[in-house]
N, C-alpha and C positions, 0 to 999 in steps of 0.2 A: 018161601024160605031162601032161595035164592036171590030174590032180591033185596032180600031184608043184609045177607050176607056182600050182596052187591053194594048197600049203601056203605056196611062199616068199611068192606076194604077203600069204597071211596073217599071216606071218612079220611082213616089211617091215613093213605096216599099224598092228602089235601095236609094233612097236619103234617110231617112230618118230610117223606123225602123229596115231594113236591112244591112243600112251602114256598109260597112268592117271594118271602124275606131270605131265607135261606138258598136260594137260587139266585136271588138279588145280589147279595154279599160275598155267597161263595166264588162266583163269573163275573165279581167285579171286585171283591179289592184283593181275591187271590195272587193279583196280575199285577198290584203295585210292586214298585221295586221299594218302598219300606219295609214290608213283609216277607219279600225275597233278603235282604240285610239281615235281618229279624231269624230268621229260619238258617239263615247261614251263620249269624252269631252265637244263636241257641250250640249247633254242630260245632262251632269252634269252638265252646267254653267245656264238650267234651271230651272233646279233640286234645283239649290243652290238659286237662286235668289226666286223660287216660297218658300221655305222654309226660308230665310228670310222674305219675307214677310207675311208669312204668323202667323208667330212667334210675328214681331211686330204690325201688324194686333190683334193677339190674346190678345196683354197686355191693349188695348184702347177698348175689346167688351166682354161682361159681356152674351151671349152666345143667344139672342134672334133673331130668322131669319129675321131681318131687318136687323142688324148688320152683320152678317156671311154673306149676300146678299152684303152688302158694303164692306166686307173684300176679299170677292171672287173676287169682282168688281177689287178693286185696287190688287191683284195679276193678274190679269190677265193682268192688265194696265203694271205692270211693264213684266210681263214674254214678251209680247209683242213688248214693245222696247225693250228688251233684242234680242229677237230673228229678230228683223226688222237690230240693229245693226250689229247683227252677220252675215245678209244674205251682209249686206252695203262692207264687203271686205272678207267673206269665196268664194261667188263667184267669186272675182278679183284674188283671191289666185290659185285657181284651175284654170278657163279658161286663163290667159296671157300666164301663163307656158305651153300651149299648143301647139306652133308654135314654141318656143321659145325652147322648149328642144327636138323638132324636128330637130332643125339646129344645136345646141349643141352637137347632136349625133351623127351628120353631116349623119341623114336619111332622111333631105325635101326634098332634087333632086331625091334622092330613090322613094321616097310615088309622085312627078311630074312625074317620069317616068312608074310610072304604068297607067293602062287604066281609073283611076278612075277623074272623071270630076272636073273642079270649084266648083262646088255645093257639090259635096257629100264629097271633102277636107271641106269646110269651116263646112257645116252643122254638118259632122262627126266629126270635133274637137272640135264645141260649143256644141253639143248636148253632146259628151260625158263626157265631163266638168261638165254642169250642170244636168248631172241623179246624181251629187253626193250632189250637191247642192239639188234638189226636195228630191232627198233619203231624207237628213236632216231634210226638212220641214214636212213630211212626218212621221218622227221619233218621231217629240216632237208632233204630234197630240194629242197625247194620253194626256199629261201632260196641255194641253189647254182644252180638255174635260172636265178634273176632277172641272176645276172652275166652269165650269155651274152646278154643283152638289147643290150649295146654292141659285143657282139662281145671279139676278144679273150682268148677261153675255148671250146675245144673241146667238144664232146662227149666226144673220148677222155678228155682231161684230168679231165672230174667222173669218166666209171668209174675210170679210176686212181686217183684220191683214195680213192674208195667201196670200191673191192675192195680199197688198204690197209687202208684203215681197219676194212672188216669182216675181213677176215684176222686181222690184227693181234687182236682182240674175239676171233675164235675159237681162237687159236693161247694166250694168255693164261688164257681160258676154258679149255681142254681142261687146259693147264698146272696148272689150280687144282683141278679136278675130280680129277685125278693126283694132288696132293698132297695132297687131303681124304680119300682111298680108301684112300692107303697110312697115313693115321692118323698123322701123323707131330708133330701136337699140333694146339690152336688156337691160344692167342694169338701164342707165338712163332712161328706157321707165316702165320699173316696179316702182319704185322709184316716179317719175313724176303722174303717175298713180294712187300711191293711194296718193299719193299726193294733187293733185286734187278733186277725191274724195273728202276728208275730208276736204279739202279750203268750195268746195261746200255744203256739206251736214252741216257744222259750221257759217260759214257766210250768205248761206242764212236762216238759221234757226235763230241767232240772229237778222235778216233785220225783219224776222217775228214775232220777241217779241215785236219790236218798233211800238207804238202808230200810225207812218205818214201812215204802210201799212195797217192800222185795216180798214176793211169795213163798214160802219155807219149802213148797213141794215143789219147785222148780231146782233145776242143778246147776250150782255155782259153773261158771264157768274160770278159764285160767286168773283173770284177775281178782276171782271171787267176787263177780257181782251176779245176782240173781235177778230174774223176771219179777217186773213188777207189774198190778192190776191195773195199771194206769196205759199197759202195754197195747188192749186193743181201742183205745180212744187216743193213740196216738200216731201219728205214720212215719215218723221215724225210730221210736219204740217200736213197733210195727217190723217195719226195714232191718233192724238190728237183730230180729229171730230170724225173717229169712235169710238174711247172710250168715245166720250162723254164731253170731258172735255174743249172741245171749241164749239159752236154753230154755223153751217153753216146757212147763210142766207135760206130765203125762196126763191122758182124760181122764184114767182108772185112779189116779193120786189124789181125784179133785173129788171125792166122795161128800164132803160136807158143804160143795155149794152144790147149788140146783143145775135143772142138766143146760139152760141157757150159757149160765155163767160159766161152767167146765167147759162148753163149747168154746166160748172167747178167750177163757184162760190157754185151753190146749191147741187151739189152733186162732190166732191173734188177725196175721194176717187176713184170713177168710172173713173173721167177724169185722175187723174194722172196712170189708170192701163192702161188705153184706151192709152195714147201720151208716154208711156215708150214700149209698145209691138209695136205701128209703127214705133218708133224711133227704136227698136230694129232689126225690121222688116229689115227697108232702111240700113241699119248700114249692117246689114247679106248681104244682095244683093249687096250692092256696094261692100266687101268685097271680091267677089267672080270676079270681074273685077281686081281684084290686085294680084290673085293667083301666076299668073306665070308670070307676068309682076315683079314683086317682083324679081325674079330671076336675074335680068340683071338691077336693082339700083343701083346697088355698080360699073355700068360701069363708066368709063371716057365718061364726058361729054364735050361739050367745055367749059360750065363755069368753069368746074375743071382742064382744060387742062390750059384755061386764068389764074386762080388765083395760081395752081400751080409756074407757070412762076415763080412772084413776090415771092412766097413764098419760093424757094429757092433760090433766090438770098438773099433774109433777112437772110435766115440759114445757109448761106456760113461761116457765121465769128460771131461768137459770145462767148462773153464771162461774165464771173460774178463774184461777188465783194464776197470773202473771208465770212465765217458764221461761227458765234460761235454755236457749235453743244453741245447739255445739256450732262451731268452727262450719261446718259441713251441716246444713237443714238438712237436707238428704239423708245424708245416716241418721241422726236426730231424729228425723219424724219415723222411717224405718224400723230404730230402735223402739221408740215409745207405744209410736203405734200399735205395734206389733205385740206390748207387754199387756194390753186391753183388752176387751172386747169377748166374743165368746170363749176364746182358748187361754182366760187370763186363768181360770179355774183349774185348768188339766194342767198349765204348767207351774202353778204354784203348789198341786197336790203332787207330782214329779220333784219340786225342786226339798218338801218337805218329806217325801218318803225316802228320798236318800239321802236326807241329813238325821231323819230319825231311824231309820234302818240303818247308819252307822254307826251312830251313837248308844246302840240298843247289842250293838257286836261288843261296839269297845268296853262297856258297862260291865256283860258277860265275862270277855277277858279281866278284865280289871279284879272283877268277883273271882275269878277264877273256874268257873266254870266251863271255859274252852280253852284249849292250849293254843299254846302260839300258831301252829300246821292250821288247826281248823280255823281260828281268825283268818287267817292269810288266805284259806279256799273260798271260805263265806264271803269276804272281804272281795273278792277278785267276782265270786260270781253276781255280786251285790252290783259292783260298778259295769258287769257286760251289760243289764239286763239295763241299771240305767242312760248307760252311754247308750243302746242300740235306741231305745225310747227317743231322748235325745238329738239322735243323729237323724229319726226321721222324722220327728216336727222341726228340727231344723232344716231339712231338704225340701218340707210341706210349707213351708214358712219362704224358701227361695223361690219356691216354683209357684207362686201369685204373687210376688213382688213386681214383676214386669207386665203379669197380662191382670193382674188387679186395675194400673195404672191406665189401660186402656179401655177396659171395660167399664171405667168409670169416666171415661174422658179424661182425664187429668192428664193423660201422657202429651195429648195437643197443648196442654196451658203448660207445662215442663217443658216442651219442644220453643216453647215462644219466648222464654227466659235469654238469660246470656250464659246459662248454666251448660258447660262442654257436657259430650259424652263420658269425659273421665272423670270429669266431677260426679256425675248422677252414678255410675256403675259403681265408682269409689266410694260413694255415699253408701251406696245399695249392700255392699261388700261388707263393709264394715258394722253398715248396721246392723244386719241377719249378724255375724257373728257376735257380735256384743247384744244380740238378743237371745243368743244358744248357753253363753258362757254360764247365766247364774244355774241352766240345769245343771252342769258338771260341776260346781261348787261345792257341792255334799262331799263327794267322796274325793274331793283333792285336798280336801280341807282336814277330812279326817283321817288321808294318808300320813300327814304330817305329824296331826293330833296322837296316830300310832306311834309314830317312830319316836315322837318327845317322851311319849308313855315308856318305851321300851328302854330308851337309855338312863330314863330314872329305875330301868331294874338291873344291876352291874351282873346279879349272876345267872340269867338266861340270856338266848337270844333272841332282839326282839321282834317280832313279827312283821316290824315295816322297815325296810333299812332308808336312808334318810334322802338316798339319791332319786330312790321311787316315787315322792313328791314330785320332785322335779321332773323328772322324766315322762309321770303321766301327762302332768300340767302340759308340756309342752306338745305331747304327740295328742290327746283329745283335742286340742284348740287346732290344732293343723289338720289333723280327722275333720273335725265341725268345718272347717273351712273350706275341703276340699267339697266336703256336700253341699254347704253353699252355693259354688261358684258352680259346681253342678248345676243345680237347680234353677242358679239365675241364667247360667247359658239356656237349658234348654224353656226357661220362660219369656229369653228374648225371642227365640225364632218361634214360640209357639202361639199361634191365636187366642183357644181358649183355654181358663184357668184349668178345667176339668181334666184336658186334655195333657197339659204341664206338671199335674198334681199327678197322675198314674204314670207318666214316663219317667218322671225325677223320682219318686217314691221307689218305683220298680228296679229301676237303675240303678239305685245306689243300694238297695236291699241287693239287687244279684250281683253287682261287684264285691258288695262285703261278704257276702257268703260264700261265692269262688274262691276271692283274696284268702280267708281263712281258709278253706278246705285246701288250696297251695301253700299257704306259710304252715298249716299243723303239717302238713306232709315233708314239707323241704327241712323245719326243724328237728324232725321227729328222724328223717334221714340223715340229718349231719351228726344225730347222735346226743342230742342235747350239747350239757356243758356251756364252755365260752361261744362256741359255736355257734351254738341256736339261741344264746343272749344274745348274740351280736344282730342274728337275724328275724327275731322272733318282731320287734319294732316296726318293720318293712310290712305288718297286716295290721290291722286295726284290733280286733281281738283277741289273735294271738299276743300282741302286745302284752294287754290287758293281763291275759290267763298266764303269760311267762314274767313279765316282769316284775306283777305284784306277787307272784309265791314263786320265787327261784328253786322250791323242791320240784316242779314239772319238769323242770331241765336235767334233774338226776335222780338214777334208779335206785339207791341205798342213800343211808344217814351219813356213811363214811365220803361217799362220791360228795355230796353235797358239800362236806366240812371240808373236804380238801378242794374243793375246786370253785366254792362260793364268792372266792375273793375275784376271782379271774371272771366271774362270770357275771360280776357287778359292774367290773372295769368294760367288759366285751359289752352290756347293755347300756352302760352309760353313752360307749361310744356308737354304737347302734342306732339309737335315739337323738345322738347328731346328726350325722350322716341321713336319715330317716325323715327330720324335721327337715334338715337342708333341702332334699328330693323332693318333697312333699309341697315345701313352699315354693321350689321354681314351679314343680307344674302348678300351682293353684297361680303365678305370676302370668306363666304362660296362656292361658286358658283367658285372661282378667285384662292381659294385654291384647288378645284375639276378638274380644268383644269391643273393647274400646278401635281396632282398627275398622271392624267391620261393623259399628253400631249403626252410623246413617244408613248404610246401606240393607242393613236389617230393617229398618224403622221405616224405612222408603219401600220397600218390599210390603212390608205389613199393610202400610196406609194405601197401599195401589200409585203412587207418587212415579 
């Protein structure tokens, strides 16, 4: 018995805190100074949010510990979605790339040919992924303490935070490790991934603002919104009972569903930590059935042996019809290229769900069946969900523009031209954005189509006022731009595409998500009005949510009627100011690449 017990704990030992991969990774890339950046940016972007809020916190509390108890409360509120966001794709960023630049390095038959098992490959690639991910969480403990200093913030309240948020990291993590094992590609599987992601954690999050999912035995809270069942399959649903700011039903209320479901109903946070570690669980074990089976995917099957057949016989003879090529080949081929091939699918079912999803709003209005207020909410949550879509296959679209070119050779036959560095980048630049532009066409097309609708009705107000047109048009196209030039910077200095597709993706996802959780803060503190028109522009989203329904800006129908006009002029002028800013740094950035392109390129090629 005792040796039988001798083997598993040797077992466990061997899998797990002794793993060669996880000893490998942790004592070797702990020590880069990327990951020291990385782990220090993570701290600053809390750092900066608990400091804004704690600033506009301070202008509304006259200094008595009721007050500093409520201001502690709501920083802690925000540092928490802050950091719940960050764990939502810092872990997708670190575990994909685990398999994934295994094979890139062409060392995965290597690490299959040694003695080490199914289990200690998959374990030792997830586990040593996410010690950087815990490291993290780990890190801003400290800066979550400091709010209980006024009171007003439990103890339970930081572990609920903490066990979403590492959940969440491992449930994503095990997700990615699943999807790198079964070989299912890289670029499109990065890309797709957090893709998804953000589909889910957006859409079902707005399913659970709407009234039909609210729970009737749940208790309204101050704004009258109620708990919805959609609460434990989400985690920031989730996040919102343990702060406090939505009210989970009682267990004794829950009499007509079964004792499972009363359990998730009455305590959310518990069930969604409990079904993301068995999901993650089953996710890891199947995982480990695909190891080496993975290896021998890319064989000839007979379905591929069948369709092959037909497939060259269609490629025998083909030919195509003469194309006028732009001023610039370079954006031209950028441009077109890029409107082909496998993602021509995903961005024309994007470019038609928000031309028919607004035209499916405007109908309604027109019938009368929505009033002008809920156009304007629908209408606004219509265009985040397509803008954020949008903004990241256009970041996914920059970030293999540069290392596509080398990994195909073509950047040595482009280097041998007479074609400058400012020509190819300005090529580049232009083309990703005139490839982003036709997503955002639905709904700038049908802000306009609003507001013509509304001045043919002289005696209401009408839902879209005329400058909103203009204003979005100009701040999406400079949004898309700046992820652009995002994406191509870090595609210039980056090797591989896989590699460029998880840093621009991730990056431009947790800037947008900061940006807003600062701009809802900074507007929300200056008190709406002109004010936070003026500033609402200066985020990408908040944008979005303030300036196509100007009721978020005021708290009655009265405040609105008197102060709507003032608050049209303060967004118009916002949105200049806004675009101005936006476009020197997208200048800046586009001028820094062109100074330093040989030198990047010289770098790359070992030159």
């Amino acid at each position: 018995m005792g040796q039988v017990l001798h083997k598993l704990w040797l077992w466990i030992w061997l899998l797990i805190p002794a793993n060669p991969i996880l000893v490998r990774v942790v004592q070797g890339s702990s020590k880069r100074t990327r990951h020291l950046w990385l782990r220090a940016g993570y701290l600053a972007a809390l750092i900066l949010v608990v400091l804004f809020s704690l600033i506009l916190s301070g202008n509304n509390q006259r200094g008595s510990l009721a007050e500093l108890a409520k201001a502690a409360s709501q920083t802690f509120a925000h540092t928490s979605i802050t950091q719940l966001a960050l764990m939502c794709f810092l872990a997708p960023v670190f575990t994909a790339a685990a398999i994934t630049q295994e094979r890139d390095a062409q060392t995965f038959n290597i690490l299959l040919s040694t003695p080490l098992s199914n289990g200690q490959i998959v374990f030792g690639s997830l586990l040593s992924r996410l010690y950087f991910v815990i490291m993290l969480l780990i890190a801003g403990l400290p800066i979550f303490l400091m709010t209980m200093a006024y009171g007003g913030v439990t103890t339970s309240q930081v572990f609920e935070s903490f066990a979403l948020s590492g959940s969440t990291a491992i449930l994503t993590g095990a997700l990615a490790i699943f999807i790198a094992m079964r070989r299912v590609g890289t670029r499109g599987t990065i890309f797709s991934f957090f893709l998804l992601i953000g589909l889910y954690l957006l859409c079902v999050y707005l399913f659970g603002q709407w009234s039909g999912t609210w729970i009737e035995a749940s208790q309204p809270n101050m704004a009258g919104k109620q708990m919805s069942w959609l609460t434990p399959l989400h985690p920031f649903l989730a996040l919102d009972v343990a702060l406090n700011r939505i009210h989970a039903p009682d267990y004794a209320r829950l009499t007509e569903y079964s004792s499972m479901v009363r359990f998730a109903l009455a305590y959310p946070s518990a069930a969604y930590v409990c079904w993301t570690l068995i999901t993650a669980l089953l996710l890891t074990l199947t995982s480990i059935l695909f190891v080496r089976r993975s290896v021998v995917s890319s064989d000839a099957t007979f379905w591929t042996k069948f369709t092959d057949r037909f497939r060259k016989v269609s490629l025998q003879e083909r030919s195509r019809p003469a194309r006028t090529v732009w001023v610039n080949p370079v954006a031209w081929r950028e441009a077109k290229t890029r409107s082909g091939g496998s993602g021509a699918l995903l961005r024309w079912t994007l470019i038609a769900g928000g031309v028919f999803g607004c035209a499916a709003l405007l109908l309604y209005h027109m019938m009368g069946h929505i009033n002008a207020d809920t156009a304007r909410k629908s209408l606004s949550l219509l265009i985040i969900i397509q803008f954020g879509i949008a903004l990241i296959i256009a970041t996914n679209t920059a970030a293999t523009s540069m290392t596509k070119e080398r990994e195909s050779k073509t950047m040595d036959i482009l280097l041998t031209t007479l074609v400058t560095s400012k020509y190819i980048l300005w090529g580049k630049l232009r083309g990703l954005v005139t490839f982003a532009l036709p997503l955002l066409i639905g709904p700038v097309v049908f802000l306009l189509v609003f507001c013509l609708y509304g001045l043919t009705q002289s005696n209401t107000t009408p839902a879209i006022w005329f400058e909103t047109s203009i204003e979005m048009t100009a701040l999406l196209i400079i949004y898309t731009g700046c992820a652009c030039v995002i994406g191509l910077r870090i595609s210039l200095v980056t090797r591989k595409t896989v590699t460029a597709v998880m840093y621009s993706v991730g990056l431009v996802i947790v800037l947008s998500i900061v940006a807003t959780l600062i701009g809802q803060a900074i507007v929300q503190g200056a008190g709406g009005g002109e004010v936070g028109a003026f500033l609402a522009p200066f985020t990408p989203f908040t944008a979005i949510f303030y300036l196509v329904d100007l009721n978020n800006l005021f708290d009655s129908p009265k405040e609105f009627a008197e102060g709507v006009q003032a608050a049209r002029i303060a967004g118009l002028l916002g949105t200049g100011i806004a675009t101005v800013v936006y476009s020197f740094v997208v200048w800046s950035v586009y001028t820094g690449l062109v100074r330093n392109f040989d030198m990047i390129v010289r770098k790359q090629t070992g030159l």
